[in-house]
C-alpha positions in Angstrom: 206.2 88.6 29.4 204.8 88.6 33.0 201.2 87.3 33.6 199.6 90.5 34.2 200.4 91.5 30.9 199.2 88.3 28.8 195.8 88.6 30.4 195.2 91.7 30.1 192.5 93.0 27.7 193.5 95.4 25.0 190.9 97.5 23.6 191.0 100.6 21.0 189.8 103.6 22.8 185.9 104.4 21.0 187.0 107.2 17.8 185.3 110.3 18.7 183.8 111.5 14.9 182.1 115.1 14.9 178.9 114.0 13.3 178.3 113.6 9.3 177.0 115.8 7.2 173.8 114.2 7.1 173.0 114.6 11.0 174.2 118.0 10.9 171.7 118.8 8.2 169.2 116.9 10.4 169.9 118.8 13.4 170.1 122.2 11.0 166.1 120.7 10.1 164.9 120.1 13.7 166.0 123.2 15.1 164.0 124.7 12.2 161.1 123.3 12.2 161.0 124.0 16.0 161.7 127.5 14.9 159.0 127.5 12.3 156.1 126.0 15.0 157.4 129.0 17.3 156.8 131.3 15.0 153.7 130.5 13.4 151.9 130.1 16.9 153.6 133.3 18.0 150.3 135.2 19.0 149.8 132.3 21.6 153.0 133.0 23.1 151.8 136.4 25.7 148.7 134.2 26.4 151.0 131.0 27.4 153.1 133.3 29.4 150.4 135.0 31.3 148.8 131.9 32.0 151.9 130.6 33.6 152.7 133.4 35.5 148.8 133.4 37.0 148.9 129.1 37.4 149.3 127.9 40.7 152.9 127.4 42.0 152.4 124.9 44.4 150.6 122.3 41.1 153.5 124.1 38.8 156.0 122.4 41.1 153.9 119.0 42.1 153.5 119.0 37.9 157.5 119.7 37.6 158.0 117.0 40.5 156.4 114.5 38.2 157.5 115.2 35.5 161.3 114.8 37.0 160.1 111.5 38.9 158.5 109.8 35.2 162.2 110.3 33.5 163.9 109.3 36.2 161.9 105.9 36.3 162.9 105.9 32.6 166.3 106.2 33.3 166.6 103.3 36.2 164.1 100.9 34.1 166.7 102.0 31.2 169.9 101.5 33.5 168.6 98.2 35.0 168.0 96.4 31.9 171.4 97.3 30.8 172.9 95.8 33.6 170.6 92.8 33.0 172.0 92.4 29.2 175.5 93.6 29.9 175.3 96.5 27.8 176.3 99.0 30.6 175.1 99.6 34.7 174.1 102.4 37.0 177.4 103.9 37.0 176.6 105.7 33.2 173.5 107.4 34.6 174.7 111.0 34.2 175.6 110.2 30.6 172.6 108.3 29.7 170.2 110.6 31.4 169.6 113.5 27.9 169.6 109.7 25.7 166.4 108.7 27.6 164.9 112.0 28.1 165.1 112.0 24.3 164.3 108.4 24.1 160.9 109.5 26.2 160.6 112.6 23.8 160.5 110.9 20.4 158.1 108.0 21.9 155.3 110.7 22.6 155.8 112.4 19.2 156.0 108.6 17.4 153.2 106.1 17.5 155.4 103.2 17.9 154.8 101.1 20.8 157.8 102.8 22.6 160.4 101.4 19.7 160.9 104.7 18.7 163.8 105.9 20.8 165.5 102.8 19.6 167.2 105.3 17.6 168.7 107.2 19.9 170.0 104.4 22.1 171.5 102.9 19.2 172.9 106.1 17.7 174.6 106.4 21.6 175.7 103.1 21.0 177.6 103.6 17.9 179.3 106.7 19.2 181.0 105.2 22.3 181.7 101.5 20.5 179.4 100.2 22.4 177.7 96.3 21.3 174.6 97.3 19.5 173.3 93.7 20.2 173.3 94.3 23.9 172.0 98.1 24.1 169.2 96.8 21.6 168.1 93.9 23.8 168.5 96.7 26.6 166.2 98.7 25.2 163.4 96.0 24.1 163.5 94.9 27.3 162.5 98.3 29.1 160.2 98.8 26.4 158.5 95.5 27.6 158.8 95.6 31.3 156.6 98.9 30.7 153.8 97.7 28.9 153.7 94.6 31.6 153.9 97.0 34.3 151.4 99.1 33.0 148.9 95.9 32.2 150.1 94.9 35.8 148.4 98.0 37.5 145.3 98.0 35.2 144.5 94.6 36.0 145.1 94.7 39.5 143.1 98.0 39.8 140.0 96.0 37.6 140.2 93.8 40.1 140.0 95.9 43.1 137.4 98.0 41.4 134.9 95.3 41.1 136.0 93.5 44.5 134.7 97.1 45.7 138.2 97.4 47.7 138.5 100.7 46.0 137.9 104.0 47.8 136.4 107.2 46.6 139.4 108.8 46.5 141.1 106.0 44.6 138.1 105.5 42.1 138.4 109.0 40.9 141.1 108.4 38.1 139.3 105.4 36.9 136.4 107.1 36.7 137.8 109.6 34.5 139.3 107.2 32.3 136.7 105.4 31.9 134.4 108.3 30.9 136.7 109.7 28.6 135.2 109.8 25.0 137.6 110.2 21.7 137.4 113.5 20.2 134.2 113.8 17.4 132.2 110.9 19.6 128.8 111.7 21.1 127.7 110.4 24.4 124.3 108.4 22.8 121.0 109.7 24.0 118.5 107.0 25.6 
């Protein structure tokens, strides 16, 4: 048997399955339920569309922009710590793209300290035959390089704030922040 042969890696080609009968009832009860929250609200619907059609373009389009720009930091934060863990690389963007759109999705609707789209990474997982062990370490460590991200900027911006470095402009946002009440709490009267 020639070389080549003997050291070359054999793998089974990932079995394509068309979904059990329990995520097609799941997917049968999201589409539903979205259905249902349509048509309960459906008075709001002529007022939602009027107020888009008299918005602003050019903040409709900055808004879109961002919106575009926040998954797509998702997806390379996502893409990088794959390549770190050797669970994948930048070359399965396009593929992985609707996973961590969905991942972002079910994060804002889940109170779960971005562990919720777990779920969908590891369902992607176990439809190409991919290592769970890897894609799941992938995924804990975006979910961490976030939060240290986000306690990064905080802290550096406290520090600038009370260094007075800050300018007008750039205290703003903080300000807003930092006056924001809860819903139901009352600003105390001296």
């Amino acid at each position: 048997m020639p070389r080549s042969q003997a050291t070359a890696e054999v793998r089974p080609a990932p079995v394509r399955r068309s979904g059990s009968a329990w995520s097609r009832a799941a997917t049968v009860a999201v589409v539903a339920a979205v259905a249902a929250v349509v048509w309960v609200n459906r008075h709001e619907l002529p007022d939602a569309g009027r107020a888009l059609l008299a918005a602003r373009r050019d903040w409709l389009v900055v808004g879109t922009v961002a919106l575009v720009a926040w998954w797509a930091a998702w997806l390379l934060l996502h893409l990088a710590c794959r390549r770190l863990t050797g669970a994948g690389g930048y070359a399965e963007a396009a593929r992985l793209a609707p996973v961590t759109v969905g991942s972002v999705a079910v994060n804002l609707l889940v109170k779960s300290g971005n562990l919720a789209g777990l779920a969908l990474f590891a369902a992607d997982a176990r439809r190409r035959g991919a290592a769970a062990g890897r894609v799941t370490g992938a995924y804990v460590l975006a979910a961490v390089f976030a939060d240290v991200a986000m306690t990064v900027v905080v802290a550096g911006t406290a520090v600038l704030w009370a260094d007075g470095r800050l300018t007008r402009g750039e205290r703003g946002p903080g300000g807003v922040l930092r006056r924001a009440r809860p819903p139901g709490r009352r600003a105390r009267v001296p």
